[in-house]
N, C-alpha and C positions, 0 to 999 in steps of 0.2 A: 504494500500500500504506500505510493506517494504522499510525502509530505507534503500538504499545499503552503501555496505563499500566505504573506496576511495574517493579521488576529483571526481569532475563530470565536463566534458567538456562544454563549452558555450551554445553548442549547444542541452543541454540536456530541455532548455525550448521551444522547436520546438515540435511540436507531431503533429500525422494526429487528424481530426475529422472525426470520421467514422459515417455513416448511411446506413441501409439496403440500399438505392439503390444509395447510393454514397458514396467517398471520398473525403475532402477537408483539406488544414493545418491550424496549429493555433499556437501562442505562447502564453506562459505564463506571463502574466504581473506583474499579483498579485499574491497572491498564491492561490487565489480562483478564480481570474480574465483570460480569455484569451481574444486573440484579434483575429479575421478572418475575412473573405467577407460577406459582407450582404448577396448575392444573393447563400452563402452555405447553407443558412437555407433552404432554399425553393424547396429546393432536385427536384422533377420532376413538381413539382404543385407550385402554387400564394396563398399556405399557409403556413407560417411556422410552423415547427415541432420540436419546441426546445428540449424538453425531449427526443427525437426520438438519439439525438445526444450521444457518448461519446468521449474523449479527453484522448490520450494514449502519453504520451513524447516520444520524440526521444534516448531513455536510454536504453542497454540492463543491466540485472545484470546475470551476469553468462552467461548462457543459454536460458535464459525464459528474456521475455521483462517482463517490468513493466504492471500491471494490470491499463487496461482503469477507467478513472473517469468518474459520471456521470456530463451531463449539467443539467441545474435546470433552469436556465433564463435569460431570454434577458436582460443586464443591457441599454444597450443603443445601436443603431446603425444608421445608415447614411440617410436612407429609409424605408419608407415600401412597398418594390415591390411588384408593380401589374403589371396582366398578360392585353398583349392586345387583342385585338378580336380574334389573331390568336391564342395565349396560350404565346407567348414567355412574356418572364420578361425582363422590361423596365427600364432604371434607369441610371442618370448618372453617372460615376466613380466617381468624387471625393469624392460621397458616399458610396460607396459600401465599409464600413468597418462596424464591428460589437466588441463589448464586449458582454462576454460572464458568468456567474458562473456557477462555476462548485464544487462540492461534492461528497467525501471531497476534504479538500482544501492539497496543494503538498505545506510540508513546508522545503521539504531537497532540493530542486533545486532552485535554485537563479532565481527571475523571469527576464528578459530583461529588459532595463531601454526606455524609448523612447522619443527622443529629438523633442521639436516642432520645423521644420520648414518645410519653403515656398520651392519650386523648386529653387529658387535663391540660398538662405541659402546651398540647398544641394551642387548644381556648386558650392559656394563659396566654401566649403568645400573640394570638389575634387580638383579646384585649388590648394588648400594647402597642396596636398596629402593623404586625405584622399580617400578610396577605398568605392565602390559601389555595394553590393552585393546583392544578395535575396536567397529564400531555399523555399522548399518545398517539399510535398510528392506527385510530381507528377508520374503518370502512366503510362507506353510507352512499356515495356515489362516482362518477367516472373518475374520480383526479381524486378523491381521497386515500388515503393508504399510500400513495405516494410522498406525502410530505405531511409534516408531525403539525399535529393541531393541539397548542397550546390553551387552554379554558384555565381563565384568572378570576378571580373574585371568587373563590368556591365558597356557599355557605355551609358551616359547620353546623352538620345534627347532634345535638349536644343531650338529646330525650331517645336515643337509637333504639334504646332495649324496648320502648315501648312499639317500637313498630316492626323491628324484626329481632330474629334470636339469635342476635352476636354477644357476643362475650364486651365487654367496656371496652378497651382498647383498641376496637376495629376501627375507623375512621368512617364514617357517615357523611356524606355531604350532598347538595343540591346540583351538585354542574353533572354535566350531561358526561355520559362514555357509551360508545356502542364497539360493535365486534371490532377486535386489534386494539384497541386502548388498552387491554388486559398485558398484567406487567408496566407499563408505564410507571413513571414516577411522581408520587404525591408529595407537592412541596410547599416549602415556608420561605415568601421573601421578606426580608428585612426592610427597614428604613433605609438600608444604606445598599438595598437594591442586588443585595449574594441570596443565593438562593442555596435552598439543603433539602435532600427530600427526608421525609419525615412518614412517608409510606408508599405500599404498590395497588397502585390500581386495579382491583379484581372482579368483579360483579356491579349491579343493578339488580335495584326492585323496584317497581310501581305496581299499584294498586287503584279503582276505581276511575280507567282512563288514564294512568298515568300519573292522575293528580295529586298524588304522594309518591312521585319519585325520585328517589334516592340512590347513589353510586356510594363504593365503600371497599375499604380495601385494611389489610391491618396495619398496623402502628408501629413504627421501628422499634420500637421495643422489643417487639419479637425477634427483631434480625440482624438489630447494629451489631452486639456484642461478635454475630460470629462473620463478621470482616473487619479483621486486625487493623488494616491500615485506611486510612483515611475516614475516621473515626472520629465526630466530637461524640466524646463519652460524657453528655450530660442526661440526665436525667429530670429536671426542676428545670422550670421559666428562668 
């Protein structure tokens, strides 16, 4: 992979993960590291297919995007989903995240940094002005899935357990994700404009038309501790 010229935008550690019979997003953490959904491994079956996968960033140069890397293996992830008698994949959210290596490793884009914390930590955080966002390479019509649709302002459901059966820590919010945003990254920008993701984008629910719909993904809590480097190990606002 060519070094391009130039600063590179923040957003240049977002990329799809593609596989022959799907799409999912991922960020870069490390420069060998991504992070995504558990339940993207497992493309149509209750087997994963980690090789099957590659990881292309969110970067044009010129003309021509950057050339996909390959995956190589599972560093660690939330579950290991099984299917139930009917085929579907079972699994609670605050697991459904995944790391990932990938080869080679991407050493001219800065990987994401990712702050531990609890759904509190996050409220805390929006209190004091900071912003709630996520991205991904979801799919919806001709030109989407080609390039990462960022959704800012996300509001946080802060009353979750009441409307669905996650555990506290999942992350609930109002912005929209459709198929391929899964895996993405859910983040906190600051005042001063650095961004940290703080969860992965996993699912949607609505109910009655829609009009209680909600996206939701778990909480780096579940998954800071187990990537060593590039790490704020906080816990508290």
């Amino acid at each position: 992979m060519d070094k391009p010229s130039g600063p590179l935008p923040w957003s240049a550690a977002i990329g799809r993960l593609d596989a022959d019979d799907g799409s999912c997003s991922a960020t870069l953490v490390r420069p060998d590291v991504i992070l995504t959904a558990s339940h993207c491994l497992y493309g149509r079956g209750n087997e994963a297919r980690i090789t099957d996968f590659v990881f292309t960033p969110a970067l044009d140069v010129g003309r021509e995007r950057l050339k996909p890397v390959k995956v190589t293996a599972v560093i660690d992830m939330g579950w290991p989903i099984k299917s139930d008698s009917s085929g579907d994949l079972r699994g609670e959210p605050k697991d459904d995240w995944a790391t990932l290596r990938i080869s080679p490793p991407i050493s001219f884009i800065e990987p994401m940094k990712i702050e531990k914390l609890n759904v509190d930590g996050i409220a805390a955080r929006i209190k004091k002005g900071a912003k709630l966002s996520h991205a991904g390479y979801g799919v919806y019509g001709a030109f989407t899935g080609k390039r990462l649709q960022v959704r800012d302002n996300c509001y946080l459901v802060t009353d979750a357990e009441k409307m669905l059966k996650v555990t506290h820590d999942v992350i609930v919010n109002r912005c929209e994700v459709i198929p391929g945003d899964s895996g993405g990254p859910i983040m906190l920008t600051g005042s001063d404009g650095d961004r940290v993701i703080v969860g992965v984008v996993t699912n949607l629910w609505g109910d009655h038309g829609q009009k209680d719909f909600v996206s939701f993904g778990p909480a780096s809590i579940y998954f800071a501790d187990k990537i060593k480097d590039d790490v704020t190990a906080t816990t508290t606002p």
